[in-house]
ZAMARGU-4260 file (C-alpha; in steps of 0.2 Angstrom, whole numbers, plus 5000, padded with zeros to 4 digits):
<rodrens>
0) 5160/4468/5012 | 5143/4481/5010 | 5142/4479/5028 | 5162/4484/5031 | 5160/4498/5019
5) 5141/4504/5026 | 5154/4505/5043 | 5165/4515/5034 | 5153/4527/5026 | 5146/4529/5044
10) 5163/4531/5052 | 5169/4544/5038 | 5151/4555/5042 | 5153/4554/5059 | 5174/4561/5057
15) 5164/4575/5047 | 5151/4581/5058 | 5164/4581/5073 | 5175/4591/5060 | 5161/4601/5055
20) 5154/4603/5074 | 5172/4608/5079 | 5176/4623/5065 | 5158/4627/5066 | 5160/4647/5070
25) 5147/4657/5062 | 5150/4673/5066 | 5134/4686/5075 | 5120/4696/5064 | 5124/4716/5065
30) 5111/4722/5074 | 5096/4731/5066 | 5097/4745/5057 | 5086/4755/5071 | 5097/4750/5084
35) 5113/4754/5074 | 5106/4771/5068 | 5099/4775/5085 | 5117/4784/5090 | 5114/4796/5076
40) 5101/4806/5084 | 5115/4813/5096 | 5125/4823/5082 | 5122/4836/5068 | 5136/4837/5054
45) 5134/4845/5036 | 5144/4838/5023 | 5150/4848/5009 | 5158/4838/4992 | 5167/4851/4984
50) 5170/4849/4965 | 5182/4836/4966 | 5173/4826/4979 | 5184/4833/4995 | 5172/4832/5009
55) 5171/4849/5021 | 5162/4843/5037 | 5156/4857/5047 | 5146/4854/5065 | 5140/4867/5081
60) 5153/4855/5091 | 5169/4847/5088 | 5161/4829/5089 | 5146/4833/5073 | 5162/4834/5064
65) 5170/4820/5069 | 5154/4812/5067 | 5153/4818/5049 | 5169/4813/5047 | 5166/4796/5050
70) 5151/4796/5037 | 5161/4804/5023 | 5174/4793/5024 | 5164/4777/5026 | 5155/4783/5010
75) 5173/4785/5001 | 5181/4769/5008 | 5169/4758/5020 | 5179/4741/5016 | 5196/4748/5021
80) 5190/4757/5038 | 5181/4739/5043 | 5196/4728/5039 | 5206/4743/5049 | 5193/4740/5065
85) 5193/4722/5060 | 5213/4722/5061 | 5211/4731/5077 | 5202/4720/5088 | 5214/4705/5084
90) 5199/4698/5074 | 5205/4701/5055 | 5210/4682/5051 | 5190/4679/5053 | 5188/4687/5040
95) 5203/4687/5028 | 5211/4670/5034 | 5227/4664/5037 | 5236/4676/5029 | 5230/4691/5043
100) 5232/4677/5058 | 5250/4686/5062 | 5241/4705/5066 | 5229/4698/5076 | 5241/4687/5088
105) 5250/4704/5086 | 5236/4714/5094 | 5234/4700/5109 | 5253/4701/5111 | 5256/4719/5112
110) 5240/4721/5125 | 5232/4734/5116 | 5215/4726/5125 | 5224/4727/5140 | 5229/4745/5137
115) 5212/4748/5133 | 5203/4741/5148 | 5218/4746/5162 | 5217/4767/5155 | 5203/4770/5146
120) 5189/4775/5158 | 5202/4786/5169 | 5215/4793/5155 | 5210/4799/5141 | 5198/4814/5145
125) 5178/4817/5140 | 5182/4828/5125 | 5193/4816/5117 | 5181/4800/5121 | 5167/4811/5114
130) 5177/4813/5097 | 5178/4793/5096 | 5161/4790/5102 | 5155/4801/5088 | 5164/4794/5075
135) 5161/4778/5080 | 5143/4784/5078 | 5145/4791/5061 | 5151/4772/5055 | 5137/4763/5063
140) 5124/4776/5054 | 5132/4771/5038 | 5132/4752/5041 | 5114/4754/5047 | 5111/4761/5029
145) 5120/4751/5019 | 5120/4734/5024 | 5125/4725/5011 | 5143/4734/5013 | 5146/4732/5033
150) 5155/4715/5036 | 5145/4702/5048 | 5148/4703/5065 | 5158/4718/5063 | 5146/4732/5070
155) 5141/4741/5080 | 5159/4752/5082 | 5163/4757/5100 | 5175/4774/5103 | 5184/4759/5110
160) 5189/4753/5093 | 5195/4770/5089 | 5206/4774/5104 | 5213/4754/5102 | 5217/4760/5082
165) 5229/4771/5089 | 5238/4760/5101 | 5241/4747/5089 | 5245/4759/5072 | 5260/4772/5081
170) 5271/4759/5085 | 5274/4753/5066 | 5280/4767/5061 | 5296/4765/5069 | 5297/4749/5065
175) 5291/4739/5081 | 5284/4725/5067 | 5301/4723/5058 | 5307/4719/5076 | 5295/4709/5080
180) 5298/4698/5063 | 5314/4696/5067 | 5314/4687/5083 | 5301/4674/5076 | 5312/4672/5061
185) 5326/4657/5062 | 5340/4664/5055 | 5343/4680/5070 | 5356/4681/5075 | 5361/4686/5095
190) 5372/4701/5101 | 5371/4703/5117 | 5376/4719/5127 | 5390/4717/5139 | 5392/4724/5156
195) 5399/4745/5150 | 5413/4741/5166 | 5420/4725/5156 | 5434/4723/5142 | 5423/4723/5126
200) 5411/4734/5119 | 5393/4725/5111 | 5393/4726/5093 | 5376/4721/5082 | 5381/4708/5071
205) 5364/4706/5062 | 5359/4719/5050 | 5343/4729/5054 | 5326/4727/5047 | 5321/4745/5052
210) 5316/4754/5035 | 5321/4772/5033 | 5304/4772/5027 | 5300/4788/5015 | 5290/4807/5018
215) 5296/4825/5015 | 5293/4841/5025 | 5300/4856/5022 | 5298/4877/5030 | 5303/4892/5025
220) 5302/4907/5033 | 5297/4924/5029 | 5315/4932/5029 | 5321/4917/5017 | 5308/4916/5006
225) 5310/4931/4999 | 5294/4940/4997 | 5293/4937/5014 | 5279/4924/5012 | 5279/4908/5024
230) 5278/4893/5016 | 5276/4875/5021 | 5276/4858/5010 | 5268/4845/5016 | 5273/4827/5007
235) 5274/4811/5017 | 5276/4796/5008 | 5261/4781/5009 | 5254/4768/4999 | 5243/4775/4987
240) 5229/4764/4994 | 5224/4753/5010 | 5225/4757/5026 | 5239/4770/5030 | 5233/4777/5013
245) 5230/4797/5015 | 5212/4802/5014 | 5209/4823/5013 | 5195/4828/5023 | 5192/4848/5032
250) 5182/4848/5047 | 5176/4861/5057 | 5165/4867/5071 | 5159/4883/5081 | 5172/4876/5096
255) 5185/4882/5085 | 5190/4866/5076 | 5196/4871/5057 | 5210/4862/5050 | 5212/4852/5031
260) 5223/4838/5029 | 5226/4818/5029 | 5218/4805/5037 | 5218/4785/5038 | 5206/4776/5039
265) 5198/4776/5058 | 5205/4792/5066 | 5192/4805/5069 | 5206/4822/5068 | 5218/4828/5056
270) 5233/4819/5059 | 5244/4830/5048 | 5239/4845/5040 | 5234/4864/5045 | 5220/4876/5050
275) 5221/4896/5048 | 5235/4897/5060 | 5247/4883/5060 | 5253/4867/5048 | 5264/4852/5050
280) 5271/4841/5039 | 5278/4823/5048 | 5288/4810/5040 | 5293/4791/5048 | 5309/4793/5060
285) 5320/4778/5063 | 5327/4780/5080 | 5332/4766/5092 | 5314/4763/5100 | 5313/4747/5106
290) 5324/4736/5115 | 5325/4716/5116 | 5331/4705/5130 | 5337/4689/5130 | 5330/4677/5142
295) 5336/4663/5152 | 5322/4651/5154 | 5322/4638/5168 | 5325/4622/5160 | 5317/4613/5174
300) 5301/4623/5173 | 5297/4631/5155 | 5285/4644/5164 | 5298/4653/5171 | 5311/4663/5169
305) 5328/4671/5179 | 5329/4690/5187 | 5339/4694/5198 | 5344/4678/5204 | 5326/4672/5206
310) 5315/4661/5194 | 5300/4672/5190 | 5284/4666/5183 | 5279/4673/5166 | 5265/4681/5166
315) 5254/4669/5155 | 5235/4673/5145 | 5228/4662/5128 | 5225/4671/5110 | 5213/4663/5102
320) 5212/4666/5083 | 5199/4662/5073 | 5205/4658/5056 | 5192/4658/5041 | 5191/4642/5032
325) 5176/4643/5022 | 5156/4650/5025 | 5151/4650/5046 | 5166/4638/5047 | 5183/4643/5056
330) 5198/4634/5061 | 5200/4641/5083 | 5220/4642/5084 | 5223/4644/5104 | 5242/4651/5107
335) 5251/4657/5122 | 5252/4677/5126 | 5267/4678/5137 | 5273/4694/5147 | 5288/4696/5158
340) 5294/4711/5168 | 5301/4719/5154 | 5286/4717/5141 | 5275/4704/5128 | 5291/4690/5126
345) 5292/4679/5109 | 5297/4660/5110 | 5304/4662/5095 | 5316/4647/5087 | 5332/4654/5089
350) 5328/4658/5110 | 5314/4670/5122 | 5316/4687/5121 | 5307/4700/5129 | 5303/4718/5120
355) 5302/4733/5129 | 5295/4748/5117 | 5291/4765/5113 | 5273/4766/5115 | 5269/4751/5127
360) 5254/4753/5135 | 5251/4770/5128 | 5232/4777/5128 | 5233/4797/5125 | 5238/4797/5105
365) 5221/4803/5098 | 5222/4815/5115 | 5235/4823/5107 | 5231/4823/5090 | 5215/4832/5093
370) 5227/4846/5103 | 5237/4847/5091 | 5219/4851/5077 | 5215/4865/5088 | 5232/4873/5092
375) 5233/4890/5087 | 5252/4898/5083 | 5271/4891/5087 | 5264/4889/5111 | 5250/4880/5108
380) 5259/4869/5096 | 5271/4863/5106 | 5262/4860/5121 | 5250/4847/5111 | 5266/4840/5106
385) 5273/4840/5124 | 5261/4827/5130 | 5272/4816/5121 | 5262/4802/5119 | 5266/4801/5100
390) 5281/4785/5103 | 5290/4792/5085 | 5289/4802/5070 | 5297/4821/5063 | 5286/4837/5062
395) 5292/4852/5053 | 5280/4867/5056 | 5275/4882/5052 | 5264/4895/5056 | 5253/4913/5053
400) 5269/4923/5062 | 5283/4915/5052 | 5291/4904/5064 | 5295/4887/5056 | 5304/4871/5067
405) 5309/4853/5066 | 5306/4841/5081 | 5313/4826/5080 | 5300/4818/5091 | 5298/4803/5101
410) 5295/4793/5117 | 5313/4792/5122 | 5315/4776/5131 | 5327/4786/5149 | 5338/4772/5149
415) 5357/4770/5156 | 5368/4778/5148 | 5383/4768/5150 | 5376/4754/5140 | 5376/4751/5123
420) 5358/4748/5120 | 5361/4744/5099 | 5361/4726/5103 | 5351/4714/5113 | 5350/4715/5133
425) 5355/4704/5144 | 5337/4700/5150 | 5343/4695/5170 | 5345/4712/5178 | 5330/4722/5181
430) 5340/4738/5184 | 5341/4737/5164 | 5322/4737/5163 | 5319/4755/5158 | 5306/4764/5167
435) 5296/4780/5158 | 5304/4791/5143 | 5314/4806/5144 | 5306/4822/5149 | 5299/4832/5133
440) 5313/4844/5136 | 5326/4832/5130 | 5317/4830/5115 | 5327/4835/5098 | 5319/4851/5092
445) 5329/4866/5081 | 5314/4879/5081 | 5317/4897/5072 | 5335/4893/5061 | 5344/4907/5057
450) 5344/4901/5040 | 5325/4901/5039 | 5325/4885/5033 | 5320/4869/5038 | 5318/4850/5030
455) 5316/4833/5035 | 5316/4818/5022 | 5320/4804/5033 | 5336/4807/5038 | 5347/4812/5054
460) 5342/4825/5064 | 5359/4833/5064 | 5356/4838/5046 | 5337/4847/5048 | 5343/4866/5041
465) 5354/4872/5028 | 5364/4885/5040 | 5377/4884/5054 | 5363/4880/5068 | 5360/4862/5064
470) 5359/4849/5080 | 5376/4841/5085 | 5375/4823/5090 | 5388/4826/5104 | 5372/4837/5112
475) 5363/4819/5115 | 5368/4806/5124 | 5370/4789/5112 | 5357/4779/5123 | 5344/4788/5114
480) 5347/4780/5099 | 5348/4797/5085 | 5344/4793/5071 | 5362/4793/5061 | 5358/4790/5041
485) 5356/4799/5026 | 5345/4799/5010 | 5346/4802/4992 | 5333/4816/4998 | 5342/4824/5011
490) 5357/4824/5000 | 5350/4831/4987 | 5341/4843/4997 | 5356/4850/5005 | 5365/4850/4985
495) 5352/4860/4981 | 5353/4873/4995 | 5366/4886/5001 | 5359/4894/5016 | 5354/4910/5010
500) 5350/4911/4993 | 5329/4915/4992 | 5318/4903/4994 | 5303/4909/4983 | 5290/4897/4979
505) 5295/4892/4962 | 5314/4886/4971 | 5305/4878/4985 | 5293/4866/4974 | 5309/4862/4960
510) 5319/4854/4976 | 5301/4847/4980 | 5299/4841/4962 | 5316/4836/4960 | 5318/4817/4950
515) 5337/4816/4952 | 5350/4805/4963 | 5364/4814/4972 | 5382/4814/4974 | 5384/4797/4987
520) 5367/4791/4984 | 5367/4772/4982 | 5362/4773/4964 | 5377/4781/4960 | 5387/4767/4969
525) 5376/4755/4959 | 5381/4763/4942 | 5398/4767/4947 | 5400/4745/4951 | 5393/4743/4932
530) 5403/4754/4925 | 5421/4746/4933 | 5416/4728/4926 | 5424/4724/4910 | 5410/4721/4896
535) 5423/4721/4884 | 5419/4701/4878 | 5401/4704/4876 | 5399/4719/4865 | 5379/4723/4866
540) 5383/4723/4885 | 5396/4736/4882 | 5388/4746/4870 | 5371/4747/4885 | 5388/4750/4897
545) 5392/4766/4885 | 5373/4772/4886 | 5371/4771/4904 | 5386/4780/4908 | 5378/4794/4898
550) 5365/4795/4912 | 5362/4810/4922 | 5356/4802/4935 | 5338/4810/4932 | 5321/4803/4932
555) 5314/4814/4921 | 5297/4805/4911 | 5307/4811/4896 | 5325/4805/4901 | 5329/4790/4888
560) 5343/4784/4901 | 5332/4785/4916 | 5323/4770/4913 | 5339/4757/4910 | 5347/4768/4926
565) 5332/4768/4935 | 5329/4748/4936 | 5347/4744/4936 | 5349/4753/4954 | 5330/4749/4957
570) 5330/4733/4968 | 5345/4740/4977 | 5337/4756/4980 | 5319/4747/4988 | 5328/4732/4996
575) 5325/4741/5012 | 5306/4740/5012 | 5306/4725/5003 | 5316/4715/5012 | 5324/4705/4999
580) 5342/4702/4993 | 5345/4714/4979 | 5354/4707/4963 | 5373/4711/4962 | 5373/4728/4952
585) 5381/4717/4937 | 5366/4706/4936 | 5354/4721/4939 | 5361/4728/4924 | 5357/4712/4914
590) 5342/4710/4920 | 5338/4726/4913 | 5342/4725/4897 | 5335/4710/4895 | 5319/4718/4900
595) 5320/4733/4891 | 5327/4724/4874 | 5309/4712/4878 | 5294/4724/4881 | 5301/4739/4874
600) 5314/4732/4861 | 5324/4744/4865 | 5335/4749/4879 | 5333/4769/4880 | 5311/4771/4880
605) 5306/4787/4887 | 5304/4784/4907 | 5285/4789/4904 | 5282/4775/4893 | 5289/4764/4908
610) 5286/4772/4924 | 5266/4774/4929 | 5254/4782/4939 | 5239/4770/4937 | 5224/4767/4943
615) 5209/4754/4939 | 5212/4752/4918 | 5219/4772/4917 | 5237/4776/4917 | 5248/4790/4916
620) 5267/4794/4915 | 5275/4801/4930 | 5292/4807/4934 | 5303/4801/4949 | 5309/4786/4957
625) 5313/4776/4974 | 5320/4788/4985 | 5320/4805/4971 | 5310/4820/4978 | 5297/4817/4969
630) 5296/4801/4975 | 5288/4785/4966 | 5289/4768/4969 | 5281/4754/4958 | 5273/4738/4966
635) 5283/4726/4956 | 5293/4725/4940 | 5279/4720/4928 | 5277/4707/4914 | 5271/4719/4901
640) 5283/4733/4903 | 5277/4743/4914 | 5280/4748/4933 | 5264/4752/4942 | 5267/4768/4956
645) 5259/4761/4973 | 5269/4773/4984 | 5277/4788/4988 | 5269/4806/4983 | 5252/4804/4988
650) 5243/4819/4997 | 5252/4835/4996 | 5250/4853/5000 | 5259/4866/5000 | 5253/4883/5013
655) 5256/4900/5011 | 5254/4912/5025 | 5255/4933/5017 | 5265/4947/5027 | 5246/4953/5032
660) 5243/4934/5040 | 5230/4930/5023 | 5231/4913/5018 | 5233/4904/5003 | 5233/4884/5003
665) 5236/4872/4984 | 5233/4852/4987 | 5233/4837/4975 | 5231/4818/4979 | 5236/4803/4968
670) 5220/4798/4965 | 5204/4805/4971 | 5192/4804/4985 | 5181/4791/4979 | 5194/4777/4978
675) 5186/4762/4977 | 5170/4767/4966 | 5177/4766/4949 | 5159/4772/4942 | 5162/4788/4953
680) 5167/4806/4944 | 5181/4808/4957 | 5186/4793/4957 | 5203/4799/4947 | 5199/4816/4942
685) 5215/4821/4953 | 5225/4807/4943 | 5232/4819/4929 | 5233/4833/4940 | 5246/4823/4951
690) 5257/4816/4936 | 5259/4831/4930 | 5266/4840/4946 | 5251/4853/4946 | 5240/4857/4959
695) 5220/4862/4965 | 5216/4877/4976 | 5211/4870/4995 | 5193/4878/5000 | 5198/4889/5014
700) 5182/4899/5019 | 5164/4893/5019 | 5158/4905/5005 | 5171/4898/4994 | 5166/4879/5000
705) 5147/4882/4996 | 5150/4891/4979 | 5160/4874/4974 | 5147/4862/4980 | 5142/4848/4971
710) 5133/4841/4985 | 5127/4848/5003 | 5119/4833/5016 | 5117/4832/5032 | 5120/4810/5038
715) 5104/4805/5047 | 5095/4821/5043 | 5093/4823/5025
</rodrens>
């Protein structure tokens, strides 16, 4: 028996050295730090920290600021720019584990490596490789500093990684990941596009996942505004943290670079903001980008696939993921990277498909960023943007001379326009493998309004100015794929505006600020469902039936009906990010009361002792609610009584250009700049601020900047 179980003990140690041999993974040392610093020598950048910690990077060239950039931002929020680069190269799971195993099969599917290593070298131009190469530089002076902070095997950071950043990110914002979920889930379901010359007409018959995702923008001109001011607001909607949170950085140089604005984490430009002469504001568009084909596999030969009447062979690579377990021990997950002629394909369980997207094998989105940091009035402006190698998203500008616009931009797939393309494709026929985009011409623009007024809060183009000039749908042909809805925003934008009334600043930041839901907003339908049910048998129901139809449909902090109307219509309101079934409005209802009556015992709290801006152990009231104006959505319904904001309003300014071309910018972020350091002064010092809808003066000349400094350094200098 001892010797049986000695065999044993033996057997099980050699089963876990094999094991341990197998998921034995460690990952490489970071160089040293002199070798990591050594990059550094090439740049000059001072960094200015104003008094709320807001970094102004100034260089002799446009790359010392993008190099300074890099080292400001890293000090602010290190971890969150590594798991972005992380993320990037298809390597986050080593890191995070299973959970992150998804984005890096992602970035092997979508061949942003292969977009890299096909274009880089010969499209995107020296100055624009520069600006990555420096800010690439910039992160490996600070890990070479700071070591205990720089993930291992993580440095040194390449320009590569940068440009890469950009080809993975652009495509998400018009929904390419919803797509993709939802042709590995199991329950999607097919509508395949018929021939335009047969009988029927394809229909979709499985709802959309594409979020009308939040932002506002909004420009006024000088002969609206009524002191003959232009204005500009500038208000996309992000998480409050993470990485697609806004980060406000200014950087300039003696090549003419000066602009303020947002970040993320990873891009060495402005990517929406404005210097002396121009601004933009952007918000997420949800046009029909992307489409999918079904296709016909060769059941004798799972390797290939039918076009044209021919088996063709897919085009076939392996992913391997490394997933962390625990210490220098991953688990190696190998998984097929399939392409045919139409794009990446997914084997998913309900059939192959094959996606062809906006964006596919892009390279020159930083290009045209950095065009865009540097143009100079309403021309410059719209050449940057007619590179077009942006695949989605609105701008709405302005500028020194007055002129304001909207473009409703994109990388418009030139597709045939005799097929309904709102469905999947028959994935056969190669003639319905669109090639290239529409030129820039075609591109949705309304530039100069005669209303002097232009806005854009996720909704359809067609409704972008509150005067007689608006876009008309019958101008575009349908394969284009508009975007068709409307918001709570945009319909309470155009409730709130006639077309010529004056447009001073106080009545452009009311509509900005506005915390109330409009005529055929789904909260009103919401409410309106409550109201018709009979709560006659349950009287406390009925009695809560009599409060809320009180409501004003306002989210005032001090409204005592907006927090028993606000989580009523909440789940219904969000269930389009959150991708889960909302309760029906009668349950909603209950489901309110019962938490209001629990936490609060009572059902009519001020919204302000419910709804909060919080960060770390601090919190404050706020206004607003999914899909208001002032725009605040909570992470989850909580267990103590209270929503905790995580998205919407973050950064936003609002720019002012004078009659005599002076300037006058106000900002304010939901946080501060040192977001992560809870020890740091401005790590919430812009908190109260933002709750209560007021504002700091934006630094716009260099005496101003140095006056306000609480700190002047120069990275790898000082």
């Amino acid at each position: 028996m001892k010797r049986i179980l000695w065999g044993l003990a033996g057997l099980l140690t050699l089963v876990i050295l094999a094991a341990a041999a197998f998921l034995w993974d460690p990952l490489p040392s970071n160089p040293s730090a002199g070798v990591l610093a050594a990059g550094a020598a090439s740049y000059d950048a001072e960094i200015i920290r104003d008094e709320f910690g807001v970094p102004h990077i100034r260089g002799a060239r446009d790359r010392d600021a993008a190099f300074g950039l890099a080292y400001a931002h890293a000090e602010d929020d290190f971890e969150t720019i590594q798991e972005v680069v992380a993320a990037t190269r298809g390597s986050l799971a080593r890191y995070r584990g299973k959970d992150a195993a998804p984005v890096d099969y992602m970035v092997a599917l979508l061949g942003v490596w292969d977009t890299v290593a096909a274009r880089y070298e010969t499209d995107v131009p020296e100055d624009v490789k520069a600006m990555a190469e420096a800010y690439a530089a910039g992160l490996n002076l600070y890990a070479s500093q700071h070591p205990d902070q720089a993930w291992t095997g993580l440095a040194p950071f390449r320009a590569e990684d940068i440009v890469a950043g950009f080809i993975f990110k652009t495509p998400l914002f018009y929904g390419l990941d919803d797509t993709l979920k939802d042709l590995f889930g199991g329950d999607r379901t097919q509508a395949i596009a018929l021939d335009p010359q047969g009988e029927k007409k394809a229909f979709l018959m499985a709802p959309r996942t594409l979020s009308e995702r939040g932002s506002n923008g909004f420009a006024v001109s000088p002969a609206r505004s009524g002191d003959r001011v232009t204005r500009l607001i500038i208000n996309s909607h992000q998480p409050t943290t993470g990485p697609v949170a806004w980060y406000e950085a200014h950087i300039a140089s003696a090549e003419g670079l000066d602009i303020t604005g947002g970040i993320f984490p990873g891009t060495p430009v402005i990517l929406h903001g404005f210097n002396h002469d121009i601004g933009w504001a952007n918000t997420v568009s949800a046009q029909d980008l992307s489409d999918t084909y079904v296709l016909t596999v060769n059941p004798d030969n799972g390797n290939q696939y039918r076009l044209d009447g021919q088996w063709r062979d897919f085009e076939k690579k392996t992913a391997t993921l490394h997933v962390k377990l625990w210490g220098p021990f991953a688990l190696k997950v190998k998984r097929p990277v399939l392409r045919s002629e139409h794009g990446p394909v997914i084997e998913g369980p309900t059939g192959t498909y094959a996606i062809r997207y906006a964006g596919m094998g892009e390279i020159r989105q930083l290009e045209q960023y950095y065009r865009l940091n540097k143009a100079t009035g309403l021309d410059d402006f719209l050449s940057a943007m007619s590179i077009n190698a942006l695949p989605s998203i609105n701008y709405i500008f302005a500028d020194r001379a007055g002129d304001v616009g909207f473009i409703h931009n994109a990388q418009y797939p030139a597709r045939n326009d005799a097929w309904d393309w709102s469905g999947d494709m028959p994935g056969d026929r190669s003639d319905l493998i669109w090639q290239g985009y529409r030129p820039w011409a075609e591109v949705p623009k309304l530039i100069n309004p005669v209303s002097g007024f232009v806005f854009n809060n996720n909704n359809a183009p067609f409704s972008a100015t509150d005067g007689p000039d608006n876009l008309k749908p019958e101008d575009f042909p349908q394969s284009m794929g508009l975007q068709t809805n409307q918001t709570n925003r945009s319909l309470r934008v155009m409730e709130l505006t006639d077309g010529t009334g004056p447009m001073d600043r106080d009545r452009l930041l009311s509509i900005k600020f506005d915390t109330a839901y409009a005529e055929g907003s789904e909260a009103r339908e919401v409410v309106a469902d409550v109201l018709a049910h009979d709560w006659s048998d349950e009287p406390d129901m009925a009695e809560a039936a009599k409060f809320l139809a009180e409501w004003n449909f306002d989210m005032d902090e001090h409204s005592r009906h907006a927090a028993l109307g606000g989580l009523t219509t909440l789940r219904q309101i969000t269930a389009r990010f959150t991708h889960e079934p909302p309760p029906s409005p009668e349950q909603a209802f209950r489901d309110a009361v019962s938490w209001l009556t629990l936490h609060h015992g009572r059902i009519d709290p001020e919204w302000g002792e419910v709804n909060k801006l919080a960060h770390g152990d601090m919190t404050w009231p706020i206004s607003g609610g999914p899909d208001t104006l002032r725009a605040v959505y909570p992470a989850k319904i909580r267990d103590d009584g209270e929503l905790h904001m995580n998205a919407g309003d973050t950064w936003i300014a609002l720019v002012e250009w004078a009659p005599d071309g002076s300037q006058r910018a106000e900002v304010i972020n939901n946080y501060g700049s040192a977001v992560r350091d809870a020890a740091s002064p401005h790590y919430a010092d812009q908190a109260p601020l933002f709750a209560a809808e007021k504002w700091r003066k934006a630094h716009l000349d260099w005496d101003g900047i140095e006056q306000s400094a609480e700190r002047r350094y120069r990275p790898g200098r000082d």
